[in-house]
Phi, psi and omega in degrees: 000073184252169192247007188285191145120157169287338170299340196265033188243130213278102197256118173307106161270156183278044154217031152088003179280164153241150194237159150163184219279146181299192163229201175262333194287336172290001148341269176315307195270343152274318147295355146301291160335313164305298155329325201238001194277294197237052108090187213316332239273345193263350211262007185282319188280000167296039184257196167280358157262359177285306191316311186302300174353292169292315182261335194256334190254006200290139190288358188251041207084184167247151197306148152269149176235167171217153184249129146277138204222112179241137165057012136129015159267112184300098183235044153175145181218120158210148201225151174217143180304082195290129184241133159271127149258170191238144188177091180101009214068027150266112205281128165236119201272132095239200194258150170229135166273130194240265186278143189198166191194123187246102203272101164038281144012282209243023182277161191095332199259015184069018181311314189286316174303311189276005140309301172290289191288355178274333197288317186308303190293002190261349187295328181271341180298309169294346163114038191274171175264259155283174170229131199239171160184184181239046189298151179269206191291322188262334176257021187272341199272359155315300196292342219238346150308309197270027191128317184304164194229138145306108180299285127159218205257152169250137183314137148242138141294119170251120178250140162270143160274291185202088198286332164276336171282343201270304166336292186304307162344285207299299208270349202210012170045042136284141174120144197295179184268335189310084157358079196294178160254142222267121164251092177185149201299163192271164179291336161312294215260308215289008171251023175234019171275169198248035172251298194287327182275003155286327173318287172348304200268326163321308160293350172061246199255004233043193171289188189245130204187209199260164153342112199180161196228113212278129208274076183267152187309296162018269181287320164328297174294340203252359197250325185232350168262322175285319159342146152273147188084008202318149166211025183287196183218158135226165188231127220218148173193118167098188118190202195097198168279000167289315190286212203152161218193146192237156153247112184238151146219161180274163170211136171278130174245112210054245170242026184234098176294093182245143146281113202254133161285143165223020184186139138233145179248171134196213173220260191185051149247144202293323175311295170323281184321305180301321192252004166282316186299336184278329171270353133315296175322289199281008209266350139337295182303350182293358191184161152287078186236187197241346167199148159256134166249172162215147167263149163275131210242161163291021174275322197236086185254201209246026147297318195272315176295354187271295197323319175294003231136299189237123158319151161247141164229102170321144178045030177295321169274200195299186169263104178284129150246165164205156181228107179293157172236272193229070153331137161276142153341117204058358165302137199280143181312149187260002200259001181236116187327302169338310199295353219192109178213074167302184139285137167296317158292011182280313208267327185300126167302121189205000000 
């Protein structure tokens, strides 16, 4: 969150707001802000150490923010996620729009759109290639005011585990409430053992492939060990250049208990390939859930989930936009889903 920059000097709107780049001292008064946008029931996960987390240590950078300011009062926030994707062996710097806030007060007044397109446009004055997200239903026809494009939903892959409970669920609300527990090490201790990081290094930059984020320890510790509140798993078979490695957690979707793969690392040795496929096969056994889903990545392709297992349900994930900025030359359009074969942790709201 730095203030340098031709941006960081603070600009007068014709309603008496001033908009410009946060600082670090605007910490406290931006999570007060968060807190007060979206009330108690969102503000527990709101602390300064989720922010700092999220925005200051993430390994592809630090957020950029921009602020509304009336009279040396903070009343609009919006921030965006700096990301790398990978795509063809080619490193692609962008931004996710993420967090934004408005305080009660001042809604109506179009803070959040001119917050969103000066921050998009200084993203391109740097040269990011796009700004992407996953907006839901209600705020996505926003986005798509200011430009954003619709991508569409990317195939998730399904192993059913125990397809009559999950029925019975679906139709009659029966089946606990609970989240179950993962038996496999949590991701805090277990991405910092040297077993899982010969895997790591072993797998390099990932394979080579459409749009996918490439599983480096870096990001691997800073994306699933490091959260606050972490509640991943990994699940380890082999290593070396041999091994593989799943990243999971459960989630309730209604009443239906899935185990989300949200990360595979492996590499392109028939071994590494073979024990990713085994840990697929087998990532049921990893909890008491009624399915596991995955997306497919070059970690995964949808040869290795078919082998394992698991059906595709078409346009089934989130919804992707994206707003190209500044593409390099030959880079494949981020605007056609074919282009795209993320991980669901890539996707995941955090």
């Amino acid at each position: 969150m730095s203030a340098t920059g031709p941006h960081a000097a603070g600009t007068p709107e014709a309603d008496g707001l001033t908009i410009r780049r946060a600082t670090p001292e605007d910490e406290g008064a931006i999570i007060q802000l968060i807190r007060e946008s979206m009330g108690p029931d969102d503000a527990v996960e709101w602390s300064a150490e989720f922010w700092r987390w999220k925005h200051e240590r993430n390994p592809f950078g630090t957020s950029p923010v921009l602020v509304a300011e009336d009279a040396g009062r903070l009343v609009g926030l919006r921030t965006f996620m700096r990301w790398m994707w990978t795509c063809e062996g080619r490193p692609v710097p962008a931004v996710r729009a993420v967090d934004t806030a408005t305080h009660p007060d001042y809604r109506g007044r179009g803070i959040f759109r001119r917050l969103t397109v000066r921050l998009r446009d200084e993203m391109g004055e740097e040269g990011v290639a796009m700004v992407f997200n996953t907006p839901n239903d209600k705020s996505r026809p926003g986005y798509l005011k200011m430009g954003w494009e619709v991508v569409g939903n990317p195939t998730v892959w399904v192993r059913p585990v125990r397809p009559l409970r999950a029925a019975r669920g679906l139709l009659s609300g029966d089946g606990s409430p609970l989240a179950p527990t993962v038996r496999a090490e949590a991701a805090v201790t277990a991405l910092d053992s040297p077993g899982v990081a010969s895997i790591v290094d072993a797998a390099g930059a990932g394979g080579v492939g459409r749009y996918h984020t490439a599983p480096t320890l870096d990001y691997l510790r800073w994306r699933y060990g490091a959260i606050p509140g972490s509640d991943y798993h990994v699940a380890v078979r082999g290593d070396g250049s041999g091994g593989a490695l799943l990243v999971v957690k459960t989630r309730l979707r209604g009443r239906i208990r899935e185990l989300r793969v949200c990360d595979v690392v492996a590499n392109e040795s028939a071994e590494s390939r073979r024990n990713a496929r085994v840990l697929l096969r087998r990532a049921g056994r990893l909890a008491h859930v009624d399915a596991v889903i995955v997306m497919p990545t070059p970690e995964a392709r949808w040869s290795d989930l078919a082998r394992a297992g698991y059906v595709p349900v078409p346009r089934s994930g989130p919804t992707l936009t994206v707003y190209p900025l500044d593409l390099a030359p030959g880079v494949p359009r981020p605007t056609l889903l074919n282009n795209w074969s993320s991980s669901i942790g890539a996707f995941e709201l955090f």
